[in-house]
mmCIF file of the C-alpha atoms, coordinates in Angstrom:
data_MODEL
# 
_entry.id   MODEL 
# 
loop_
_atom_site.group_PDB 
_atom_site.id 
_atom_site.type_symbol 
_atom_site.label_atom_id 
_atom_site.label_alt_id 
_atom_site.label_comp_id 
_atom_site.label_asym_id 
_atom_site.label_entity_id 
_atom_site.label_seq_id 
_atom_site.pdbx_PDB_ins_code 
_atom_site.Cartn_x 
_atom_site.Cartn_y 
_atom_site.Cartn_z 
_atom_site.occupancy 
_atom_site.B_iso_or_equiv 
_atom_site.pdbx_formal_charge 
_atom_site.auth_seq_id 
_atom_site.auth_comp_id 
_atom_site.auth_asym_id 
_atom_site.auth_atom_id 
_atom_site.pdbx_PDB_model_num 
ATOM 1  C CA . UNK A 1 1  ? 88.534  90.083  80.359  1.00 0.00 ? 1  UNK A CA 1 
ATOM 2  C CA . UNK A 1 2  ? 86.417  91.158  83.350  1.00 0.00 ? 2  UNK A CA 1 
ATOM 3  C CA . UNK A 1 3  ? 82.469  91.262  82.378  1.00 0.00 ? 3  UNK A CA 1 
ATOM 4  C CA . UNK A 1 4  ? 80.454  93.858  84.003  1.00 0.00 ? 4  UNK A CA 1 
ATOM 5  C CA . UNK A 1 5  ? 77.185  92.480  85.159  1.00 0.00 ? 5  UNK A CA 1 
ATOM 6  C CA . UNK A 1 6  ? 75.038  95.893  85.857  1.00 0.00 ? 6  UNK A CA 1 
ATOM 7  C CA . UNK A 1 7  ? 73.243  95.865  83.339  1.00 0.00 ? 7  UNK A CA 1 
ATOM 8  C CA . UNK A 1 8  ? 71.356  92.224  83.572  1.00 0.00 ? 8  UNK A CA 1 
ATOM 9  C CA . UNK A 1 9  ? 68.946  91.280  85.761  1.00 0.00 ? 9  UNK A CA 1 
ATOM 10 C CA . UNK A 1 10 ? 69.345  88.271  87.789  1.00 0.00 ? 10 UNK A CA 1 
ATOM 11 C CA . UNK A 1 11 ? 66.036  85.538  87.739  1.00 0.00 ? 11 UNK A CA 1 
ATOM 12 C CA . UNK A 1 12 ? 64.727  86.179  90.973  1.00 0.00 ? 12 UNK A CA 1 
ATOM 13 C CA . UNK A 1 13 ? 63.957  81.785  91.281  1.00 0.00 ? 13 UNK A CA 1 
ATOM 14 C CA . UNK A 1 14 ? 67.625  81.895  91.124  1.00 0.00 ? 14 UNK A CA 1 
ATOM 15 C CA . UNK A 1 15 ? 69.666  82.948  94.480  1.00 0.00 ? 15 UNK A CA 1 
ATOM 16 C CA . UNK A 1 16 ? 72.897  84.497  93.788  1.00 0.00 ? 16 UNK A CA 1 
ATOM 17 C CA . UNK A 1 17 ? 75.700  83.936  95.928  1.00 0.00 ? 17 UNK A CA 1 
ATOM 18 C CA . UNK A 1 18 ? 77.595  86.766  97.507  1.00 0.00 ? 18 UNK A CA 1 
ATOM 19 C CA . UNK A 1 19 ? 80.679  87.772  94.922  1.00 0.00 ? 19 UNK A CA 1 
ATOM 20 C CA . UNK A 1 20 ? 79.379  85.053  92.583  1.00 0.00 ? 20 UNK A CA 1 
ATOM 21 C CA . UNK A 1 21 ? 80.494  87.222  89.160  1.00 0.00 ? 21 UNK A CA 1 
ATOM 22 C CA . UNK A 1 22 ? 84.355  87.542  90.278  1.00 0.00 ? 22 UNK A CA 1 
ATOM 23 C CA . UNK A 1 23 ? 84.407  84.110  91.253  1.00 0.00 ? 23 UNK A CA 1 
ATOM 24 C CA . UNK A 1 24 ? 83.359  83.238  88.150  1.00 0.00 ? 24 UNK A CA 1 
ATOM 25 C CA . UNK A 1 25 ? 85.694  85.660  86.466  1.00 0.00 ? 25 UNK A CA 1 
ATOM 26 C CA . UNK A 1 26 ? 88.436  84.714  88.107  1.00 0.00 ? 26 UNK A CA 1 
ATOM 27 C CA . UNK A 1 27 ? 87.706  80.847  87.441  1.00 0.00 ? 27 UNK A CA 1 
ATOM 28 C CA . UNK A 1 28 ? 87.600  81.422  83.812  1.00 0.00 ? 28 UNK A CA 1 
ATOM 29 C CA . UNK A 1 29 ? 90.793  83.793  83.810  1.00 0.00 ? 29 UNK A CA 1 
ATOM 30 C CA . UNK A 1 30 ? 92.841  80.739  85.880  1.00 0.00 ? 30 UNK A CA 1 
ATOM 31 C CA . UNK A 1 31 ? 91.285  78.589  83.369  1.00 0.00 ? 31 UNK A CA 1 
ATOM 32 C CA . UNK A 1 32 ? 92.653  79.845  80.453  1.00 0.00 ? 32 UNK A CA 1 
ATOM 33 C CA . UNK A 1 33 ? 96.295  80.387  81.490  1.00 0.00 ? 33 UNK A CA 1 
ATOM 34 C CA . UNK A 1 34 ? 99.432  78.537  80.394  1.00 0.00 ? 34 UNK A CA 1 
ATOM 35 C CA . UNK A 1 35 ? 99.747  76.680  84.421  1.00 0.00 ? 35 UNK A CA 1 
ATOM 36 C CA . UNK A 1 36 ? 96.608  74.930  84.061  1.00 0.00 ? 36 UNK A CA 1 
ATOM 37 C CA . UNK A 1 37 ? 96.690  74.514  80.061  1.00 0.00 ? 37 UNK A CA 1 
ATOM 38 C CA . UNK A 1 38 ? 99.947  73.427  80.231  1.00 0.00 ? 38 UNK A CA 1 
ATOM 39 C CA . UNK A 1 39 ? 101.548 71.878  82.698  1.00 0.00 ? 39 UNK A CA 1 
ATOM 40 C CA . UNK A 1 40 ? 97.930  70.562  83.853  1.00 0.00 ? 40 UNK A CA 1 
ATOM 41 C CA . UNK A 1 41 ? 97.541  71.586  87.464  1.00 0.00 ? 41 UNK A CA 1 
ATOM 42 C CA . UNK A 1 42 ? 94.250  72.649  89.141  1.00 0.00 ? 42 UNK A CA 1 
ATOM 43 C CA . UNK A 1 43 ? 93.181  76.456  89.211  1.00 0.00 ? 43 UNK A CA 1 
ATOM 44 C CA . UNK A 1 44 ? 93.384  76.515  92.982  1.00 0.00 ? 44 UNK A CA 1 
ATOM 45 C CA . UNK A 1 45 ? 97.363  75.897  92.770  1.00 0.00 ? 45 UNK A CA 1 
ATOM 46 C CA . UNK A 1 46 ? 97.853  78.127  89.963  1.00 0.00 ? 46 UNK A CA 1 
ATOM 47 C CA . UNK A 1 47 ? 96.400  80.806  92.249  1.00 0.00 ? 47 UNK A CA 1 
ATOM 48 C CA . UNK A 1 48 ? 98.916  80.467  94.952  1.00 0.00 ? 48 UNK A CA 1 
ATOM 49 C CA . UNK A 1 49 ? 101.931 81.041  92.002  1.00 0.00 ? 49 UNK A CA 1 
ATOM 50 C CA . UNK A 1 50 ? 103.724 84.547  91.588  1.00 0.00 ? 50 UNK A CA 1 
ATOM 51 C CA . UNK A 1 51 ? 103.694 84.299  88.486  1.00 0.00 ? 51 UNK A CA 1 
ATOM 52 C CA . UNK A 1 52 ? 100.004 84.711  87.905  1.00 0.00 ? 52 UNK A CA 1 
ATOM 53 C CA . UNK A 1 53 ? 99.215  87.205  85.333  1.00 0.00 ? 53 UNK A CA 1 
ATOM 54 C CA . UNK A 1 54 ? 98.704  90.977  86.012  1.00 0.00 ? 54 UNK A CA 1 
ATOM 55 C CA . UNK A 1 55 ? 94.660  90.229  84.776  1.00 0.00 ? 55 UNK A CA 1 
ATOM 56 C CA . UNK A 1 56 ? 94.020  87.170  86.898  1.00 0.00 ? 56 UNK A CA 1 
ATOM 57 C CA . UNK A 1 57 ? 96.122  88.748  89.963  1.00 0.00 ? 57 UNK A CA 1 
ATOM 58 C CA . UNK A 1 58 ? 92.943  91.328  89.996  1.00 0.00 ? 58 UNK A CA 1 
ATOM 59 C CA . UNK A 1 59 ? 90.754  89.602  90.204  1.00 0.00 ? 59 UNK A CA 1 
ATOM 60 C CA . UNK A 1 60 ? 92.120  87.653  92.926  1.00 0.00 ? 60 UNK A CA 1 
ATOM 61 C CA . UNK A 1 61 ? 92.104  90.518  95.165  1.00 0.00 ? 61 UNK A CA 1 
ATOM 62 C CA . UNK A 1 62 ? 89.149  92.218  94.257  1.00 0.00 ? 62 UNK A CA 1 
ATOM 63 C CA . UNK A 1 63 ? 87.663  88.770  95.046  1.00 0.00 ? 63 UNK A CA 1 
ATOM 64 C CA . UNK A 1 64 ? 89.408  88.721  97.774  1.00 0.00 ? 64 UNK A CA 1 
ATOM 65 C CA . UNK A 1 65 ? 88.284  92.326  98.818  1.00 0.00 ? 65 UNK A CA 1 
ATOM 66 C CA . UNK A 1 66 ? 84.694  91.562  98.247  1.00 0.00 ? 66 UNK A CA 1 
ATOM 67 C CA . UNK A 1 67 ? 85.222  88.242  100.435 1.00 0.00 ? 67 UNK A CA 1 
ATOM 68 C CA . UNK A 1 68 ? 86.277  90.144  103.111 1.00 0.00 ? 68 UNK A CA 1 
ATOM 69 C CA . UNK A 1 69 ? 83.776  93.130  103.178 1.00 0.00 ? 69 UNK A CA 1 
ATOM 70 C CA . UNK A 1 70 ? 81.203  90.827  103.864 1.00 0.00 ? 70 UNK A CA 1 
ATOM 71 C CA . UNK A 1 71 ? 82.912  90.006  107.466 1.00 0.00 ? 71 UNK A CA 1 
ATOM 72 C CA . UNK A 1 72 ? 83.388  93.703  108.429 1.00 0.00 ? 72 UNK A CA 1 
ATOM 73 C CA . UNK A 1 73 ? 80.747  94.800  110.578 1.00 0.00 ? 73 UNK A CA 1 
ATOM 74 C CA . UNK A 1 74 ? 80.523  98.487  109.613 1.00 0.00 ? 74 UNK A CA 1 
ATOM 75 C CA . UNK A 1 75 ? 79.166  96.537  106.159 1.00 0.00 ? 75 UNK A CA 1 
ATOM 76 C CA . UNK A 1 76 ? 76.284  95.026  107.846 1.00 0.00 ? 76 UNK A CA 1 
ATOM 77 C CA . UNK A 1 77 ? 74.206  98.420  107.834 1.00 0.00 ? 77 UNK A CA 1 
ATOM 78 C CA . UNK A 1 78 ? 75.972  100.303 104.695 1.00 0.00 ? 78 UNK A CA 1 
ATOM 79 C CA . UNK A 1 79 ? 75.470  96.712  102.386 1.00 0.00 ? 79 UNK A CA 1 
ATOM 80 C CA . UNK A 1 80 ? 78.339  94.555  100.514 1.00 0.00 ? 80 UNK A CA 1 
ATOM 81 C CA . UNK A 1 81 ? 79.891  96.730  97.885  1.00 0.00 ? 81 UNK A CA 1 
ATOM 82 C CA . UNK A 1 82 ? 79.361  95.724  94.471  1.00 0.00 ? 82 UNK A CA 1 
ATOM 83 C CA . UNK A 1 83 ? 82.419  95.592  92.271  1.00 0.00 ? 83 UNK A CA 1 
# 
């Protein structure tokens, strides 16, 4: 289940890397499905299946989203979005 990090304050000693809570999100989603439980393969080649569940397939593309409005310029004034 996504978490929703709004309400907690990041340490400011600790630097947090751009999209860091859907990575980590997605990681544990991968983690716990039946491709890397099971038949023991590594969350990186579970991603690439079709058969990823529904949950996990979100979070792949709002990573994916968040990624890639870091690279569009019109972003560099307005500010990454926060998912």
């Amino acid at each position: 289940m996504p978490k929703f990090y709004e309400d907690i304050e990041v340490e400011k000693s600790k630097k947090k890397v751009a999209c860091e809570d859907l990575r980590d999100d997605l990681l544990e989603c991968l983690q716990n499905t039946d491709c890397v439980k099971k038949d023991k393969k590594t969350p990186r080649d579970c991603m690439r299946l079709e058969s990823l569940p529904q949950q996990c397939a979100v979070l792949r593309n709002s990573f994916f989203e968040c990624r890639r409005s870091m690279l569009d310029m019109r972003n560099r004034f307005r500010g990454r979005r926060y998912y």
